[in-house]
N, C-alpha and C positions, 0 to 999 in steps of 0.2 A: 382477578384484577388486583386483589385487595394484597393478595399473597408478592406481586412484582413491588408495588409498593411499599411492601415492608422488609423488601430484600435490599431496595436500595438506600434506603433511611437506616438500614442498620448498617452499613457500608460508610457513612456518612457522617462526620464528625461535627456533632451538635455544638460543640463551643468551640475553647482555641485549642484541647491538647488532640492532636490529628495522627495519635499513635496508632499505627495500624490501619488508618481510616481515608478518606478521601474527602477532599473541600467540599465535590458536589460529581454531580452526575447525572446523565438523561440518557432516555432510552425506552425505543420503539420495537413497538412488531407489527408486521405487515400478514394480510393474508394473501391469495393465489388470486384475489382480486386486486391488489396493492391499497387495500385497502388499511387501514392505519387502527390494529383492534386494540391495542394499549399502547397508552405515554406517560410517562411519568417520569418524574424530578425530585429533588432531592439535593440541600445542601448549598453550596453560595460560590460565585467565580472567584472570588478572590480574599487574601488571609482573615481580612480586618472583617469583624461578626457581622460589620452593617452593611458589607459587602452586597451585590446585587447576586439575586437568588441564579444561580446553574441552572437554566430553563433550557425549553426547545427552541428556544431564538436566540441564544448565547451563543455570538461567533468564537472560534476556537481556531488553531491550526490544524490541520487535519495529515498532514504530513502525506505517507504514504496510501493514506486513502481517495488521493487525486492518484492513484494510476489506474484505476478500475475507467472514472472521467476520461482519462485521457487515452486509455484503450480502446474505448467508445467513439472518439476523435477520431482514430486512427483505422478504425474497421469503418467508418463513415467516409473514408474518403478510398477507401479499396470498395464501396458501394459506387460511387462516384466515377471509379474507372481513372482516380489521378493517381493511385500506385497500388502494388499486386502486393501480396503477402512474401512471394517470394522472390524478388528483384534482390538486387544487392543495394541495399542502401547505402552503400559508399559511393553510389555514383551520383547521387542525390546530394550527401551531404560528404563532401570532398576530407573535411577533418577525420571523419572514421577512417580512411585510406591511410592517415598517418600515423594510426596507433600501430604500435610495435607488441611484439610477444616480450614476456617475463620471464628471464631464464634464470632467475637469482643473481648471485653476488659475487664478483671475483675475489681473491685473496685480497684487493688493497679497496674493497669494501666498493666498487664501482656497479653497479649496476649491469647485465647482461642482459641486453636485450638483441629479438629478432626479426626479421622484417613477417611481417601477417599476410600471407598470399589466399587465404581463404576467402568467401565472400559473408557478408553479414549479412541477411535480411528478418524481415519483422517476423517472422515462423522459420519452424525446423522442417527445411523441404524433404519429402519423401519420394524417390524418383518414381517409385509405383503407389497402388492403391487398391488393397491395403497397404500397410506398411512390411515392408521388405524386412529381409537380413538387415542387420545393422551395416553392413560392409556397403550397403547402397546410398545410405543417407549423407547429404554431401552441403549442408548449412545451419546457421546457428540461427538463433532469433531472440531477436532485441524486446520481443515482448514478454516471454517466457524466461530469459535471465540465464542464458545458455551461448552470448556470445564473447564470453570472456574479461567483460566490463561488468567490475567489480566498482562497489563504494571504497573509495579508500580510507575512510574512517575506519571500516570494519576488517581493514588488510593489514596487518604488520608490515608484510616486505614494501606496499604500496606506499604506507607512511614513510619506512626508512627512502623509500626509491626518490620521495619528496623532497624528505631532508637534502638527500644525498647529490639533488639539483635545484637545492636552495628554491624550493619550489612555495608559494606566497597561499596561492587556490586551494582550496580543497573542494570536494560534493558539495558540500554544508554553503557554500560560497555562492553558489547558483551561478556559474557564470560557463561558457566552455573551458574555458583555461582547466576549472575544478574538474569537470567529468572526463578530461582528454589523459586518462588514466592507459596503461601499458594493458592490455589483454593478459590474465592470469590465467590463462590456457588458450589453447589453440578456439578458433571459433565453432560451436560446436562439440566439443571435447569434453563437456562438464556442464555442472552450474555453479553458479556463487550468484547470489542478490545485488543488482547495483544498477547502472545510470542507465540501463537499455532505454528504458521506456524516453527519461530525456532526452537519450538523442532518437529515438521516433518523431517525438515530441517538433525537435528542428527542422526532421523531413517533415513534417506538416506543414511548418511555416514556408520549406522551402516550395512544394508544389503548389500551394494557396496563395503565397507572397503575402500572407497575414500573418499578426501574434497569435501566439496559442491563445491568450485571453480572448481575443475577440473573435477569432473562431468558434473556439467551446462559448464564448457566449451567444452568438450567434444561432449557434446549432444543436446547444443544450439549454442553457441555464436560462435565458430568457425564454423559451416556449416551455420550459418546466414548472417558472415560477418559481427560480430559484435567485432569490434577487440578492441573498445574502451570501452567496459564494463568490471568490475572488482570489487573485494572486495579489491584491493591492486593498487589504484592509485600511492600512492609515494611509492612505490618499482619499479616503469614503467616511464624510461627517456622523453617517448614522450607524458605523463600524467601530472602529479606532478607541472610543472611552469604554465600548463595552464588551472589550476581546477578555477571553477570560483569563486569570493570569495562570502562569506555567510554574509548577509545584514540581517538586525532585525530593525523592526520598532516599538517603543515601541509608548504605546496608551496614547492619549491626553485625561486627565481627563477631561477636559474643552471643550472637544470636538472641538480643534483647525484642524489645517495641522498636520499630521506626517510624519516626513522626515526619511531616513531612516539610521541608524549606523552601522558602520562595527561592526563584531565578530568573535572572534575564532570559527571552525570548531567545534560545539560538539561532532562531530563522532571521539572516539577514531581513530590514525595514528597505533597504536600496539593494536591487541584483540587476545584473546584465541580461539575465534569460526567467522566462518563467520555467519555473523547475515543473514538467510534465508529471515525475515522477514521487515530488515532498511539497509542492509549493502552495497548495491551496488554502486558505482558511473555507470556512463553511458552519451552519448551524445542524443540530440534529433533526430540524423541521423541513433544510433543505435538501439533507442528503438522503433523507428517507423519501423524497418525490423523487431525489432519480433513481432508488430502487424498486420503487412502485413503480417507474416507469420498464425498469429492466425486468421485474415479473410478471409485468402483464402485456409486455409485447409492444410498450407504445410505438407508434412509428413515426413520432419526432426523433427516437435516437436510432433504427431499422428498417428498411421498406421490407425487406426479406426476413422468413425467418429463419434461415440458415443460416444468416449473420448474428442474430440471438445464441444461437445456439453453439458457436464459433466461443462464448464467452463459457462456455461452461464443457468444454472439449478436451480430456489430457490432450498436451500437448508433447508430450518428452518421450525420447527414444528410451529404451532400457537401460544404458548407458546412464543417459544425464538423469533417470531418476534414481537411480543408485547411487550419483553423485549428490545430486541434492537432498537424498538422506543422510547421506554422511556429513554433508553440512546441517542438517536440521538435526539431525540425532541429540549431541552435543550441546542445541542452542534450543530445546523444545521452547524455553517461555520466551523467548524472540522471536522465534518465525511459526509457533503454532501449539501455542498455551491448550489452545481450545481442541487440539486434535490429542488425540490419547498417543505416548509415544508407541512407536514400533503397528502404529494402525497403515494401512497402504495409503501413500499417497502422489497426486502427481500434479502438476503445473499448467494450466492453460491461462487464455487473455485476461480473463478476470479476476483469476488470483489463486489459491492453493486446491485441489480438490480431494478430499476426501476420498478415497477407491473405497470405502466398506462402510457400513454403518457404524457410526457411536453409540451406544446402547441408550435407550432413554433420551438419548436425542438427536441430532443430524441423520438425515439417510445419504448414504452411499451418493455421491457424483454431486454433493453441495459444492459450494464455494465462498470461499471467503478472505478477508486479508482483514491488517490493520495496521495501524500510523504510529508512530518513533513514540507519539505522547499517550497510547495505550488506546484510542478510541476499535472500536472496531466494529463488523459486519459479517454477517452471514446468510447466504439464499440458500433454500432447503428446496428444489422446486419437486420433488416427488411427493415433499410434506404439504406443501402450499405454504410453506412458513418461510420469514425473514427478519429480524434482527439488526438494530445499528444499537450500538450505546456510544454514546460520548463522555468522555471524560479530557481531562488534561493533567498527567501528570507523567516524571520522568523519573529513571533509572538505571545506575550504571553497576550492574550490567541490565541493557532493558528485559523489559516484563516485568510489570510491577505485581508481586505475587497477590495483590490486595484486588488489584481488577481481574488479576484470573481466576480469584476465587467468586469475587462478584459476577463476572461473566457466566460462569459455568453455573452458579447456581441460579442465576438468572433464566438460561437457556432451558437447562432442566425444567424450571417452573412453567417456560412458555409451551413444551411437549405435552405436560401434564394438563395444562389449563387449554391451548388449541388444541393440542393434535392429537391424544392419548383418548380424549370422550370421540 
């Protein structure tokens, strides 16, 4: 116990020079009961030293860590019998029908685009079972990140295709206009990281005729007892003054110290949609009840437990996991710091999986993800072990190398001190 706690204090920048260090930080472990065996903090939300201390009730943005949430949504209403895994969600939500294929650029810099006759649904359908030759498999899936809807922040041609039609939106924007991005490969065809999960996110609204908020609150976060999570902090008195502020550390060409600088929140305060996929804020004391909830079976979020186990399932043909390594290879401390490069991996509902053991820590068929601002999560279920740290800080290019070393040696400490006696 004593050993977590002095991993994150030494992480932690006791005064103002925040060379190397981090404002603050929290962070839990759960056991195979979701039961909560260490917490601990460290450090303060915001620059000025009188700042309020980084606790487990410091609301935060959690970015990409509402799609694990909002995955839970969406396997909750294929329980429910209001849509299948494998339908075409185009016919659900009429705007995915309109997105066109990305064929580059003509000589006078115009855009090439082509019409998309494929179908998109929430999984990569397999006409048999097991899985076939690849020459059988005949859809993408918007939950897995394999239907060709990329983030266009993270696109080059998508940014020029933006410009190039005086285009206003972007992701970041939360609105459709931002995620009605041109398909970067056929549906199916590949992976690249981007808006799938939001537009799942709208088929939900559309076969509910609810907002995602009020559904996921409905059907998560109030029978969780998670009262601090939200798409709409500053509309919420007991939210708004104590969101923690958003630190960015910009990189030393010279390969010095980098300290780190405040910044405005990039998360729009007003959007058109709740982003399924980046939009949540949340505390570490709330997100760790719905992982307690997802280790130990609760069934406020599953009546079945083949829907459980649906979250921690590769999901990718050999095809798109060979593509999604060639996008991960290149960008290890953005989409998977915590995985050792070149170790197997592959993609299901709830986020990255591990195919092998990490030595010394993770076993083989975990899962885990994390958010733009560095927080992240990992379920071990063969270990009984589970992980969230919160943090709030940014990095262009992200991955900030200060939380992936506090991460990992954090993780390490928690194998030694659970799982290793």
């Amino acid at each position: 116990m004593g050993r977590l706690d002095d991993i994150l204090k030494s992480y932690v920048a006791q005064g103002t020079d925040t060379t190397d260090k981090l404002l603050g930080g929290t962070f839990a472990v759960l056991d195979k009961h979701g039961k909560t065996v260490f917490q601990g903090s460290s450090g303060r939300a915001d620059f000025p030293l009188d700042a309020a201390p980084y606790e487990p009730n410091t609301p935060t943005i959690i970015w990409s860590m509402t799609k694990l949430i909002t995955a839970t949504c969406i396997l909750q209403l294929v329980e429910q019998g209001l849509i299948t895994l494998d339908q075409d969600v185009r016919l659900i939500v009429p705007e995915l029908a309109k997105l066109q294929l990305f064929r580059g650029f003509d000589e006078s810099g115009k855009a090439i685009l082509a019409e998309n006759t494929k179908p998109i649904s929430m999984r990569y359908v397999w006409s048999t079972s097991p899985p076939p030759a690849e020459s059988n498999l005949n859809h993408s899936a918007l939950l897995t990140h394999t239907s060709g809807l990329a983030y266009d922040l993270g696109e080059p041609d998508l940014l020029a295709w933006s410009d190039s039609v005086n285009r206003t939106s972007r992701s970041g924007t939360w609105n459709l206009d931002g995620f009605a991005t041109p398909l970067v490969f056929p549906p199916g065809e590949g992976w690249r990281y981007g808006s799938g999960i939001d537009w799942a996110a709208q088929a939900l609204e559309r076969v509910t005729g609810r907002k995602l908020d009020a559904y996921m609150d409905e059907r998560i976060l109030a029978p969780l007892g998670m009262k601090s999570t939200t798409f709409w902090p500053h509309a919420r008195a007991d939210l708004k003054d104590r969101l923690a502020a958003v630190s960015f550390r910009p990189v030393d060409a010279n390969g010095g110290g980098e300290p780190l600088v405040p910044i405005p929140n990039p998360a729009p305060v007003e959007h058109e949609i709740e982003s399924g996929g980046a939009g949540l804020y949340s505390t570490l004391s709330d997100y760790a009840r719905f992982v307690a909830a997802v280790v130990t079976r609760n069934p406020v979020l599953f009546k079945d437990d083949k829907t459980f186990d649906l979250l921690f399932a590769p999901q990718l043909s050999d095809a798109q996991r060979e593509a999604m390594e060639t996008v991960v290879a290149p960008n290890q401390d953005l989409y998977a710091p915590d995985i050792p490069a070149g170790l197997p991996i592959d993609f299901g509902f709830g986020g990255m999986i591990n195919m092998a053991d990490v030595p010394g820590r993770r076993r083989k068929g975990s899962v885990m993800w994390s958010g733009f601002a560095n927080a992240h999560w990992w379920i071990d279920r063969e270990s009984g072990v589970a992980g969230v740290l919160f943090v709030t800080v940014m990095r262009e290019p992200p991955g900030d190398p200060v939380v992936i070393k506090l991460y990992r040696e954090l993780e390490e400490a928690v194998y030694k001190e659970f799982v290793g006696k």
